[in-house]
NUPA-604950 format. One record per residue (C-alpha): x, y, z. Coordinates in Angstrom, 3 decimals. Layout:
BEGIN
<node><X>X</X><Y>Y</Y><Z>Z</Z></node>
...
This chain:
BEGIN
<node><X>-0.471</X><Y>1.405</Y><Z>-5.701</Z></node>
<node><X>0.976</X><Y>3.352</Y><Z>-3.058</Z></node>
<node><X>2.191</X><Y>1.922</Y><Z>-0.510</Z></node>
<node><X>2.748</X><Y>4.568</Y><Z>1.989</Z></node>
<node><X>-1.108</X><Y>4.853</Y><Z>1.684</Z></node>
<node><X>-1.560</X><Y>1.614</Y><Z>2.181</Z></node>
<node><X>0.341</X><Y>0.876</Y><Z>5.302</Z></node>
<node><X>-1.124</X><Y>4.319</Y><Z>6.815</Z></node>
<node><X>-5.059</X><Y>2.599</Y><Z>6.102</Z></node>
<node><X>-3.396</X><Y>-0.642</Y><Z>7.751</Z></node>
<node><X>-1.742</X><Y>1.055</Y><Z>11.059</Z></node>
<node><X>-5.522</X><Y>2.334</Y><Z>11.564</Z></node>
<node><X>-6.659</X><Y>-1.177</Y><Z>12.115</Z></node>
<node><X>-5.563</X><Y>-1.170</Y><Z>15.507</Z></node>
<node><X>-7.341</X><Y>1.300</Y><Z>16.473</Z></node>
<node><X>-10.785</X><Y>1.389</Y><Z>15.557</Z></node>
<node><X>-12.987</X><Y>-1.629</Y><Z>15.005</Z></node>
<node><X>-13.435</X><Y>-1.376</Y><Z>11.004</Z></node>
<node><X>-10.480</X><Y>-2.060</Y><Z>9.470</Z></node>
<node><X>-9.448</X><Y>-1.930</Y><Z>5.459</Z></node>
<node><X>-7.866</X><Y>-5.052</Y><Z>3.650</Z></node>
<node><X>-6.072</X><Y>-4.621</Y><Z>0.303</Z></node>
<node><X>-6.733</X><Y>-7.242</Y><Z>-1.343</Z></node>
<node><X>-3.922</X><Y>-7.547</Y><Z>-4.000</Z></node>
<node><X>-5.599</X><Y>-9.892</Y><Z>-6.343</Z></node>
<node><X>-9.091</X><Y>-8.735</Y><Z>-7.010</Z></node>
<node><X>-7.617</X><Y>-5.035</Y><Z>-6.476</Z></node>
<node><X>-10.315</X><Y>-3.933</Y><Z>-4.156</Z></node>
<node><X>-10.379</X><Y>-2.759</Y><Z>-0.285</Z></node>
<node><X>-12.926</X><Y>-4.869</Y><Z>1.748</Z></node>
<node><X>-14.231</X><Y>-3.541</Y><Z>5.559</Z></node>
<node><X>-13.871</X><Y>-6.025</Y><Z>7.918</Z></node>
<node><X>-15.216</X><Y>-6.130</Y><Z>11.230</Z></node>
<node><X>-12.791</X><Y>-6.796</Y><Z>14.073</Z></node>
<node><X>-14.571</X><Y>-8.575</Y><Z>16.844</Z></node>
């Protein structure tokens, strides 16, 4: 996985209201709604 990918994806959480979530066990990226 790359990381630097990763933590670019997470950064962009704070600024828009959809946000990715690695999720390290299942492998998969899940949208999640920040209210």
């Amino acid at each position: 996985m790359n990381l630097n990918a990763f933590y670019v994806k997470a950064r962009t959480c704070y600024r828009v209201p959809i946000c990715c979530h690695y999720n390290l066990f299942s492998g998969r990226f899940y949208l999640t709604i920040l209210s």
